[in-house]
ChimeraX commands (.cxc) that place a marker at each C-alpha (Angstrom):
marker #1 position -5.42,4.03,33.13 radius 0.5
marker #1 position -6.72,7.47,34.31 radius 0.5
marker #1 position -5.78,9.34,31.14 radius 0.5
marker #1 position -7.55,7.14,29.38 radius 0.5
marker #1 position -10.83,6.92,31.38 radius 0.5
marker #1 position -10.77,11.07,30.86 radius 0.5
marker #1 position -10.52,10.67,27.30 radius 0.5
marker #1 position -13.15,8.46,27.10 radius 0.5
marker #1 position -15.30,11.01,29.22 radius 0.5
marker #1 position -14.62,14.13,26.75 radius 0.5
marker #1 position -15.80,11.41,23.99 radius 0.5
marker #1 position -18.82,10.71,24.84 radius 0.5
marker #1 position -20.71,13.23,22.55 radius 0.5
marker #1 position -19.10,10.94,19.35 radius 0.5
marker #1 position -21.45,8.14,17.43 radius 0.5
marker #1 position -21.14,4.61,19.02 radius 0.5
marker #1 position -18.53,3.50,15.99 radius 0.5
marker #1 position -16.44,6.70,16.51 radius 0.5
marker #1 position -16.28,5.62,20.23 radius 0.5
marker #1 position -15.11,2.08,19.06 radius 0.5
marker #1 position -12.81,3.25,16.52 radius 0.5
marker #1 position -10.86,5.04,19.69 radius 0.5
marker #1 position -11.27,2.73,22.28 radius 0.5
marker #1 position -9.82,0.14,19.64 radius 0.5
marker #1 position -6.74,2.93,18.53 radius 0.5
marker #1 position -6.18,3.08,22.55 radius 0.5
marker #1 position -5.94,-0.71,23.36 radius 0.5
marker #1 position -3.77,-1.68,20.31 radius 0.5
marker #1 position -0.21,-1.96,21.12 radius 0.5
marker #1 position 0.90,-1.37,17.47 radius 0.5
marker #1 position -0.35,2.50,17.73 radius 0.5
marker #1 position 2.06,2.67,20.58 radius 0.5
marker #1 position 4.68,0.95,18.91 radius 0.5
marker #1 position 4.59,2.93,15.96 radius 0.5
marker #1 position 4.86,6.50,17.88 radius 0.5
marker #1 position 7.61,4.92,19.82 radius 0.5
marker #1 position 9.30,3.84,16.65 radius 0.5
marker #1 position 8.65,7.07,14.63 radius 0.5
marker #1 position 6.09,5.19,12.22 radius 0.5
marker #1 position 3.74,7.64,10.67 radius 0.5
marker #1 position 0.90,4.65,11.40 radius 0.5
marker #1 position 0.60,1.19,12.98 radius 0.5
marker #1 position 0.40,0.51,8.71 radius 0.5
marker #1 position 3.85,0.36,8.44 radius 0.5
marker #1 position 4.29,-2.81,10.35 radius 0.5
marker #1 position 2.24,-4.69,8.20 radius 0.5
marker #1 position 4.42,-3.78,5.35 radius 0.5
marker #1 position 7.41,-4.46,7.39 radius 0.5
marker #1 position 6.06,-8.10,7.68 radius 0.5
marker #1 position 5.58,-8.47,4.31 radius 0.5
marker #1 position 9.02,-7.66,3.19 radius 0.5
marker #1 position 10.58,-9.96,6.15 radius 0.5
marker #1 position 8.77,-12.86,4.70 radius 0.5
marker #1 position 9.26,-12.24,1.16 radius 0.5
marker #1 position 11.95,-10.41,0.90 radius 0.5
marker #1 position 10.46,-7.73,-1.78 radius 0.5
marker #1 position 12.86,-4.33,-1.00 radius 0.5
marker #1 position 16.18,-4.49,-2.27 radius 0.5
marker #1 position 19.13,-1.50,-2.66 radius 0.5
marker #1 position 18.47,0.72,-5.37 radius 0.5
marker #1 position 15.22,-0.76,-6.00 radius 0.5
marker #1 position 12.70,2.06,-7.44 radius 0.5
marker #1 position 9.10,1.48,-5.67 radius 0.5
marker #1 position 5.53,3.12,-6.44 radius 0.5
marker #1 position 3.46,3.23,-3.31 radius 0.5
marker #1 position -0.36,4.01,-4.35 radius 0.5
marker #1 position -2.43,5.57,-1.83 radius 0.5
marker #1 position 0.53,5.87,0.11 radius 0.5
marker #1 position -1.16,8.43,3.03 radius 0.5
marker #1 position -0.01,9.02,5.66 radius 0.5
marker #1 position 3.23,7.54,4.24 radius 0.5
marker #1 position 3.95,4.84,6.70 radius 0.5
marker #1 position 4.52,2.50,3.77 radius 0.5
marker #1 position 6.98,4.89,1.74 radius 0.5
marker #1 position 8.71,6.05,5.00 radius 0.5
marker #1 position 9.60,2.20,5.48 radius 0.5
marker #1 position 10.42,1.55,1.78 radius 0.5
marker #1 position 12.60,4.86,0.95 radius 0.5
marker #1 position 14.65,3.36,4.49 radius 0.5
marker #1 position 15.56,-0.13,2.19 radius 0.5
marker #1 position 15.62,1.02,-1.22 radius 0.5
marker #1 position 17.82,4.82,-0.77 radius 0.5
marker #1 position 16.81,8.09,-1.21 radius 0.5
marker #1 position 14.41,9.34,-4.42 radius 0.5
marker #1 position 13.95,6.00,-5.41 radius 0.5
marker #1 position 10.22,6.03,-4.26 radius 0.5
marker #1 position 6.72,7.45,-5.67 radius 0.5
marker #1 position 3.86,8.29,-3.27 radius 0.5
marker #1 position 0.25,8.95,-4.85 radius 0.5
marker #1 position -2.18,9.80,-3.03 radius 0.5
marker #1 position -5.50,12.08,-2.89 radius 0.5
marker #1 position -4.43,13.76,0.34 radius 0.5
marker #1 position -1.32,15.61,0.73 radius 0.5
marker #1 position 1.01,14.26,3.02 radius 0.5
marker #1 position 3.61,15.79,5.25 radius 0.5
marker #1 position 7.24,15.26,3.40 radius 0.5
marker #1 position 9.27,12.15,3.67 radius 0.5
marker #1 position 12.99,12.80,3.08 radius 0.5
marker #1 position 14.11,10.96,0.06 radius 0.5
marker #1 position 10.29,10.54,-1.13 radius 0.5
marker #1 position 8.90,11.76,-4.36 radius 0.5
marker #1 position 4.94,12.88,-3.68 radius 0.5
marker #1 position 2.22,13.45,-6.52 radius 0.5
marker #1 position -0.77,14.05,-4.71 radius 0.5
marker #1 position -2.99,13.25,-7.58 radius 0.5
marker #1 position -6.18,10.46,-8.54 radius 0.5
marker #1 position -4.14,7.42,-9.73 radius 0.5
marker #1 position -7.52,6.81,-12.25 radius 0.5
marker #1 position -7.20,10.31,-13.83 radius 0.5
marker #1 position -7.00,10.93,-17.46 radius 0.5
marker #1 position -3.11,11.67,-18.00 radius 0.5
marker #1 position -2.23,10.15,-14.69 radius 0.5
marker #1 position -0.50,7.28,-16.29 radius 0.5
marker #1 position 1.44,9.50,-18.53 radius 0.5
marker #1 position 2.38,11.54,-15.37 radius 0.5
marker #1 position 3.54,8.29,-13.51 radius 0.5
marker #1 position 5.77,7.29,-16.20 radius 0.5
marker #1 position 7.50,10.55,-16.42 radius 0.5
marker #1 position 7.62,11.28,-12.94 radius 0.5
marker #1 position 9.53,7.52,-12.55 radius 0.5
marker #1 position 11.95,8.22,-15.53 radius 0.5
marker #1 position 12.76,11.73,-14.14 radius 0.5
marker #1 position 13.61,10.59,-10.62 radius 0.5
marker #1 position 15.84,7.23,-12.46 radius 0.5
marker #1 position 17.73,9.80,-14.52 radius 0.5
marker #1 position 18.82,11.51,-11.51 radius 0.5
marker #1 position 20.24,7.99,-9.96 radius 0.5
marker #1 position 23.62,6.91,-10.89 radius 0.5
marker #1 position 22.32,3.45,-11.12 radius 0.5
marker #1 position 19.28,2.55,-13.54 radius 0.5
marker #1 position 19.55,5.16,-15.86 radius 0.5
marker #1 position 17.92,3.03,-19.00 radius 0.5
marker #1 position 15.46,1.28,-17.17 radius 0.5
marker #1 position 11.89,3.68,-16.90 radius 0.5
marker #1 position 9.83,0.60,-15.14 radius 0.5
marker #1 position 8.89,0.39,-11.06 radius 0.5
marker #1 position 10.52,-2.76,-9.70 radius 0.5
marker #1 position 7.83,-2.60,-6.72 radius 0.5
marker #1 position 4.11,-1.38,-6.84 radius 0.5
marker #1 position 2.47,-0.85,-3.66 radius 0.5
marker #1 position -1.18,-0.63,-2.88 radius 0.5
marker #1 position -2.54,-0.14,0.61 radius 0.5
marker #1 position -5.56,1.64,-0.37 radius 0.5
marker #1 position -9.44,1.06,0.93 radius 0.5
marker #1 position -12.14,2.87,-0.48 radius 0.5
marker #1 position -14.82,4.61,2.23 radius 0.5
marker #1 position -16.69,1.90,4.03 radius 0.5
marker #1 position -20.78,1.97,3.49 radius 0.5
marker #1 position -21.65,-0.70,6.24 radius 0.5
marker #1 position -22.50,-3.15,3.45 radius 0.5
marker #1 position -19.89,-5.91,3.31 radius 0.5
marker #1 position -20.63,-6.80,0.05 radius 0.5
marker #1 position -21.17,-3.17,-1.52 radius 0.5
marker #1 position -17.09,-2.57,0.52 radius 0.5
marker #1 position -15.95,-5.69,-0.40 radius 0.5
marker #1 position -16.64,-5.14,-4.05 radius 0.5
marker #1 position -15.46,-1.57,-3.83 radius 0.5
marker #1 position -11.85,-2.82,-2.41 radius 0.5
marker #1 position -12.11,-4.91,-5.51 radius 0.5
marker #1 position -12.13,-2.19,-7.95 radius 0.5
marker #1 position -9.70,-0.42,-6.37 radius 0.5
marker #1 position -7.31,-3.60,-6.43 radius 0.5
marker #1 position -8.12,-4.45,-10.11 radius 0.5
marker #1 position -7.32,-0.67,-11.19 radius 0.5
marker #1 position -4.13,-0.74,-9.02 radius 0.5
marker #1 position -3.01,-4.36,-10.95 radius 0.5
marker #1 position -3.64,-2.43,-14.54 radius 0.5
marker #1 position -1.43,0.70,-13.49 radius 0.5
marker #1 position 1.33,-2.27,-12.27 radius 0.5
marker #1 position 0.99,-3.98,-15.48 radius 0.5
marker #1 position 1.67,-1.00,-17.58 radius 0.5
marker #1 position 4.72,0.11,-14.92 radius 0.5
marker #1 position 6.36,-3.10,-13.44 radius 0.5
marker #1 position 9.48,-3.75,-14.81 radius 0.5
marker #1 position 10.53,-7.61,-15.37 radius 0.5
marker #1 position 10.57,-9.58,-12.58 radius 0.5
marker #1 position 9.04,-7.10,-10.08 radius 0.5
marker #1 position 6.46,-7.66,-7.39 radius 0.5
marker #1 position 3.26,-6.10,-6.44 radius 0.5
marker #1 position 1.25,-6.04,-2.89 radius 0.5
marker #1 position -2.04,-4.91,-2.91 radius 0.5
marker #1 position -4.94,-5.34,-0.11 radius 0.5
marker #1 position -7.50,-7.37,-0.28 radius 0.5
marker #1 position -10.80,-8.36,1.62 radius 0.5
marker #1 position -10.44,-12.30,1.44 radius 0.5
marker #1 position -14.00,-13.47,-0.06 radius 0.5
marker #1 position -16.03,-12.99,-3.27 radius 0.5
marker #1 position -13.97,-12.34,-6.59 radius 0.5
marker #1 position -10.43,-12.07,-4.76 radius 0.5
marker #1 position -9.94,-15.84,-5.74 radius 0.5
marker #1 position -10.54,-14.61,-9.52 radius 0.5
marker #1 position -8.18,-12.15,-9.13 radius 0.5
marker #1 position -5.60,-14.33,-7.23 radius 0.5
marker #1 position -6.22,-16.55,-10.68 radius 0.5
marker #1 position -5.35,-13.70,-12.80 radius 0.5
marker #1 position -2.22,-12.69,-11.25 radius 0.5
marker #1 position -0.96,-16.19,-11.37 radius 0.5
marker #1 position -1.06,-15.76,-15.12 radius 0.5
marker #1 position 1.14,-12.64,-14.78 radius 0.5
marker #1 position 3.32,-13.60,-11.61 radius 0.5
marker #1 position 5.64,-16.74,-11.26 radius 0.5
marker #1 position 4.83,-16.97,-7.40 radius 0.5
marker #1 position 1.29,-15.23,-5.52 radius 0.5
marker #1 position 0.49,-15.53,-2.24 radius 0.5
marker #1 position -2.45,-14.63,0.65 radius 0.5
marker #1 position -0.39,-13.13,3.52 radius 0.5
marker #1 position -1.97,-11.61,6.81 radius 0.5
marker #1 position 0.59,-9.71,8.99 radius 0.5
marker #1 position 0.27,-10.44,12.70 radius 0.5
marker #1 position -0.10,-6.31,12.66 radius 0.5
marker #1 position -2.80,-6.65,10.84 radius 0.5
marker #1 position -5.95,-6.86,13.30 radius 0.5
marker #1 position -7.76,-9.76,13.77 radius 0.5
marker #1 position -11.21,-9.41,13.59 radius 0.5
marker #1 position -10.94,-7.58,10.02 radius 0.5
marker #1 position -10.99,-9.80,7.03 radius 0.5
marker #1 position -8.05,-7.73,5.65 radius 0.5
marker #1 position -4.88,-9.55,3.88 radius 0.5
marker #1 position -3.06,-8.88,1.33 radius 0.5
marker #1 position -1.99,-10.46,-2.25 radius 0.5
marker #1 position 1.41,-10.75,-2.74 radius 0.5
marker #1 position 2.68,-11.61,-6.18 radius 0.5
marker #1 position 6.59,-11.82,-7.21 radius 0.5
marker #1 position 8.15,-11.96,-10.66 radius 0.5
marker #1 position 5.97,-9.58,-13.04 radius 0.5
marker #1 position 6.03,-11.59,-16.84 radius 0.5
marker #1 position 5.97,-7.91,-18.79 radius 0.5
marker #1 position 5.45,-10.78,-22.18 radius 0.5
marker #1 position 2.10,-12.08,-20.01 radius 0.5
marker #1 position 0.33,-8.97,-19.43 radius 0.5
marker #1 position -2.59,-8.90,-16.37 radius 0.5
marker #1 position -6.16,-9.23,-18.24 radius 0.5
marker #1 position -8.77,-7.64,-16.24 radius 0.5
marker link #1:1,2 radius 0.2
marker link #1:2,3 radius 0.2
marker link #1:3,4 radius 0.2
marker link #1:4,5 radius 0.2
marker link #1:5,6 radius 0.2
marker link #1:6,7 radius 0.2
marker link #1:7,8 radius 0.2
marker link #1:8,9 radius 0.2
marker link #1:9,10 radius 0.2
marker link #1:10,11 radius 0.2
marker link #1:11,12 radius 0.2
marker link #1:12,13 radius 0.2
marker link #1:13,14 radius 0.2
marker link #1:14,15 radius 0.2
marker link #1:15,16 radius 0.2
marker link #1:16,17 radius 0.2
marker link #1:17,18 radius 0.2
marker link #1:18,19 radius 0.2
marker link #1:19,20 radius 0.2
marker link #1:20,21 radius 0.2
marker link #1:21,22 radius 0.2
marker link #1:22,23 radius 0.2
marker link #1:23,24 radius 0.2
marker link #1:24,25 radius 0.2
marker link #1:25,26 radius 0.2
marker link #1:26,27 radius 0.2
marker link #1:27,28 radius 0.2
marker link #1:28,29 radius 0.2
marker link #1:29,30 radius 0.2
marker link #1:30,31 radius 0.2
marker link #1:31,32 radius 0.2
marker link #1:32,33 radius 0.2
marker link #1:33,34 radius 0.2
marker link #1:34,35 radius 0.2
marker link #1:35,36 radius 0.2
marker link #1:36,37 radius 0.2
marker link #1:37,38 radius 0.2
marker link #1:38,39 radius 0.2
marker link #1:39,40 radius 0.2
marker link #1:40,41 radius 0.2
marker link #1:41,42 radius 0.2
marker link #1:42,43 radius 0.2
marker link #1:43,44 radius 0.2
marker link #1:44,45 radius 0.2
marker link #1:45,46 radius 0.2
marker link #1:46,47 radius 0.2
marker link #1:47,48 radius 0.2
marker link #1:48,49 radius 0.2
marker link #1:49,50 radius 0.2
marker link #1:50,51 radius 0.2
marker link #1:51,52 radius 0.2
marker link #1:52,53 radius 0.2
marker link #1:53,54 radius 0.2
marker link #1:54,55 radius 0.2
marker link #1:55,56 radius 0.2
marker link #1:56,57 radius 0.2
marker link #1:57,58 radius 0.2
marker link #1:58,59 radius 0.2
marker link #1:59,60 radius 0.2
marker link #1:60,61 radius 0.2
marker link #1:61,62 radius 0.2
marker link #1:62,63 radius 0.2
marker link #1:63,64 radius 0.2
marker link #1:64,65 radius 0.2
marker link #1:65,66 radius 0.2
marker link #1:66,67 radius 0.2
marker link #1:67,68 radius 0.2
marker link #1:68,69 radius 0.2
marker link #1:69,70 radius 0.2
marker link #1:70,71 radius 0.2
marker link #1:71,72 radius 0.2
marker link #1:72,73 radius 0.2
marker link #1:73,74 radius 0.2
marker link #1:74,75 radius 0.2
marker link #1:75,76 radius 0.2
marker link #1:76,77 radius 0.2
marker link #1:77,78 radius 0.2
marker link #1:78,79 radius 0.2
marker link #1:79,80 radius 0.2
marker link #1:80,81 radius 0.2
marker link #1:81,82 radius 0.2
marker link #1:82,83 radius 0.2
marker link #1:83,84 radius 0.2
marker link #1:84,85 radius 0.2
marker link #1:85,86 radius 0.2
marker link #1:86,87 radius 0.2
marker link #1:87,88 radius 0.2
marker link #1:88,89 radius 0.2
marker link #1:89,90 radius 0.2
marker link #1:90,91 radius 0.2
marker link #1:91,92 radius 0.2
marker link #1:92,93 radius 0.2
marker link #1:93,94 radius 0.2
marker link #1:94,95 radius 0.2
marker link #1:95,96 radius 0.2
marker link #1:96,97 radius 0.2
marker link #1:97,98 radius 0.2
marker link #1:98,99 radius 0.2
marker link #1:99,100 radius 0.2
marker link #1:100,101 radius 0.2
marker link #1:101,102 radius 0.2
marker link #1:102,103 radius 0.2
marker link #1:103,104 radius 0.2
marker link #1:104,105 radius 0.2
marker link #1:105,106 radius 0.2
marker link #1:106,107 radius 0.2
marker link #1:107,108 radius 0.2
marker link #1:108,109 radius 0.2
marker link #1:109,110 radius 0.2
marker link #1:110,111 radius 0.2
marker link #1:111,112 radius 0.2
marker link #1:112,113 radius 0.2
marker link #1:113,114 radius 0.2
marker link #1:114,115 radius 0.2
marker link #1:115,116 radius 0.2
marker link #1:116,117 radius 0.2
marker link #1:117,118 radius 0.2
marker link #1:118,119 radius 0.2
marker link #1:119,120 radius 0.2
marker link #1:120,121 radius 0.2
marker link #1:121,122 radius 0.2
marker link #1:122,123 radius 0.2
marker link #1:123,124 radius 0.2
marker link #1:124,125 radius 0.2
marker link #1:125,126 radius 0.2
marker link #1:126,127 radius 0.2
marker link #1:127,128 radius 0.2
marker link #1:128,129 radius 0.2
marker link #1:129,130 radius 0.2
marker link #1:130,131 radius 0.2
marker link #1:131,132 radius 0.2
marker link #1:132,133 radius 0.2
marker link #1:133,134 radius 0.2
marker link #1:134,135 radius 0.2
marker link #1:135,136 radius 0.2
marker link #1:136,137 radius 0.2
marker link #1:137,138 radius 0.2
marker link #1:138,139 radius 0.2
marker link #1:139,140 radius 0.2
marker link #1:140,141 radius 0.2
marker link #1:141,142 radius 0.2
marker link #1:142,143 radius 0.2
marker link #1:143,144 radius 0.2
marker link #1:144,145 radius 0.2
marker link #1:145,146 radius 0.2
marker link #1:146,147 radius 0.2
marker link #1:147,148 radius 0.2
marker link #1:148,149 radius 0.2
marker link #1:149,150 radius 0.2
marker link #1:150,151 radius 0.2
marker link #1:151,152 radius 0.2
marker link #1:152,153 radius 0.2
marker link #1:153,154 radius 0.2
marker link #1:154,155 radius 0.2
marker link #1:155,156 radius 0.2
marker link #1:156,157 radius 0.2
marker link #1:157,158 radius 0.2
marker link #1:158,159 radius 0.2
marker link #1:159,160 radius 0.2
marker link #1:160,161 radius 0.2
marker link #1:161,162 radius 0.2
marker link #1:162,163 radius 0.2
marker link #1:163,164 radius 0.2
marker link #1:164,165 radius 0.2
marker link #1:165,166 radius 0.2
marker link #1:166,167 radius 0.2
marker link #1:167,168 radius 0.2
marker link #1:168,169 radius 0.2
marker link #1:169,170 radius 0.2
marker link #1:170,171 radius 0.2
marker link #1:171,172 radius 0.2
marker link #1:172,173 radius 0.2
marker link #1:173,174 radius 0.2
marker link #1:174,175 radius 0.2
marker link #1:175,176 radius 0.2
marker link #1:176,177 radius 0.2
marker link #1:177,178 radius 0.2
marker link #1:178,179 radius 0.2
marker link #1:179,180 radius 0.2
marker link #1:180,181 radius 0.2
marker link #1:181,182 radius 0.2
marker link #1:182,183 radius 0.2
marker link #1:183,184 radius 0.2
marker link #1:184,185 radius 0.2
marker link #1:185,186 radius 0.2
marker link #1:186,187 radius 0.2
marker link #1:187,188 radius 0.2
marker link #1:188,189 radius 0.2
marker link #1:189,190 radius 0.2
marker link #1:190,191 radius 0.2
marker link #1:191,192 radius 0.2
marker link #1:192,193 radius 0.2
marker link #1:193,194 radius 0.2
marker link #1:194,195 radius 0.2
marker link #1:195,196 radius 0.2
marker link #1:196,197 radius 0.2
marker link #1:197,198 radius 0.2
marker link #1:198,199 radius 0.2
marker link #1:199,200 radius 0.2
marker link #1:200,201 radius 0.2
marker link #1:201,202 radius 0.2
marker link #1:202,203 radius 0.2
marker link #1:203,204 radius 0.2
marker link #1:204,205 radius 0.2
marker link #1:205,206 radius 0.2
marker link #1:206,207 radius 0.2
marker link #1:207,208 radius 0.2
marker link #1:208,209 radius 0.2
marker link #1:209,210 radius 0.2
marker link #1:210,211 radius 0.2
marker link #1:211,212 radius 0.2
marker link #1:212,213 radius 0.2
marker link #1:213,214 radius 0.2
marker link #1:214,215 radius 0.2
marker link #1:215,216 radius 0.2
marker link #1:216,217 radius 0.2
marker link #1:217,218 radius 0.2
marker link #1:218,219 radius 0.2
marker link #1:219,220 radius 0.2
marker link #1:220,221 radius 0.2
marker link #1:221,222 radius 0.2
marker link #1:222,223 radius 0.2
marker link #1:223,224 radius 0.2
marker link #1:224,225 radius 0.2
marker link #1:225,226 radius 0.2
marker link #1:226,227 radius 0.2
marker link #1:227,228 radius 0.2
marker link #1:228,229 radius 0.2
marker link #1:229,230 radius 0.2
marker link #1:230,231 radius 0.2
marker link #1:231,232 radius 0.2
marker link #1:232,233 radius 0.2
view
C-alpha cells in the first residue's frame, strides 16, 4: 500500500480523469494478472472469454485482428491457431509477436483492402495446410475510436468503426467464419445486431467478466459467415 500512496503523490500534477484512469489501472486485478501472465494488456482476457464460451479459435485457423495494439488479442490468438496464421492492423506500431504478421496501416485506406487480401494469401501460401483457400476464418475487432465526453457523439463513433470493420469481414470471411467486434450496447447496435443475423447463422451480446463493469462495453459475437448473404450496411 505504500508504493502506491507515493505514486499517487508524484501524480498529482495530472487532470482529475488522468488521476482516475490510474487509480482505476492500480485497483484492477486483471492489470496484475496480465503482467503476471505475460499478457501485453488486461484486453486479452476478454478475448480469452470469448473463445471459452464460443469456442471461435481452432488449429490452423487463419485470423485478422483489426486494431490489434498492443497485441494482446493476436498474442492470444497466434497461441491457438499456430504460427503466421494471424494479421494485426493497426495505426500504431507494435512491438513483434512471434508467429504474427503486422501491417501497421489505416484499415479504411484506399488500397487497404487490396493489401489485406494479398497479405492473407501470401502468409496461406507459405502454410502447408490451406493453400487454395485466400479468405480469414476469424475477423477480430477490438477497436474504440478517441472518446469526446459525449456519449452519444462516442457511441455513434464506435458505431462507425464497427460497421466499417463488418464490410472489411464481409469482403474477407471465408464460409462459415466468425467475427467479434465491440460494441457500446445502446442506440443503433440493435440495427446492427439485425443485420448480422442476416449474414450469420448464430449472433450473440457477450460481456466478459474482464470486461469492467461500470463501462457499457460488450461485444457482438456472430458465428457462421453466409459468403451467398452478404452484410448490407
Amino acid at each position: 500500500m505504500p508504493q502506491i500512496k507515493q505514486k499517487l503523490k508524484k501524480t498529482r500534477k495530472l487532470t482529475t480523469s488522468s488521476q482516475k484512469w490510474l487509480l482505476r489501472q492500480i485497483n484492477d486485478p486483471f492489470v496484475e494478472k496480465a503482467r503476471l501472465e505475460g499478457w501485453r494488456s488486461r484486453a486479452a482476457f476478454k478475448i480469452i472469454e470469448v473463445d471459452e464460451k464460443f469456442k471461435i479459435f481452432k488449429k490452423n485457423n487463419f485470423v485478422v485482428d483489426l486494431g490489434c495494439a498492443p497485441g494482446g488479442w493476436s498474442q492470444y490468438a497466434v497461441k491457438k491457431v499456430g504460427d503466421n496464421n494471424v494479421l494485426g492492423i493497426d495505426l500504431l506500431e507494435i512491438d513483434p509477436i512471434i508467429g504474427v504478421k503486422f501491417i501497421q496501416m489505416d484499415f479504411l485506406a484506399e488500397g487497404a483492402l487490396e493489401k489485406i487480401l494479398s497479405e492473407v494469401e501470401n502468409l496461406k501460401q507459405r502454410s502447408r495446410i490451406s493453400k487454395s483457400k485466400k479468405f480469414a476464418d476469424v475477423v477480430l475487432s477490438d477497436m474504440a475510436s478517441n472518446t469526446t465526453g459525449d456519449k452519444k457523439t462516442d457511441h455513434m463513433r464506435i458505431i462507425d468503426l464497427l460497421e466499417e470493420s463488418l464490410v472489411l469481414a464481409e469482403k474477407i470471411l471465408a464460409q462459415g467464419g466468425c467475427f467479434v467486434g465491440k460494441i457500446f450496447q445502446g442506440g443503433s447496435s440493435d440495427e446492427i445486431l439485425k443485420k448480422l443475423q442476416q449474414s450469420f447463422k448464430t449472433v450473440k451480446y457477450f460481456k466478459p467478466k474482464s470486461s469492467r463493469q461500470d463501462s457499457a462495453e460488450t461485444y457482438l459475437v456472430a458465428l457462421g459467415f453466409k459468403r451467398d448473404k452478404p452484410i448490407s450496411i
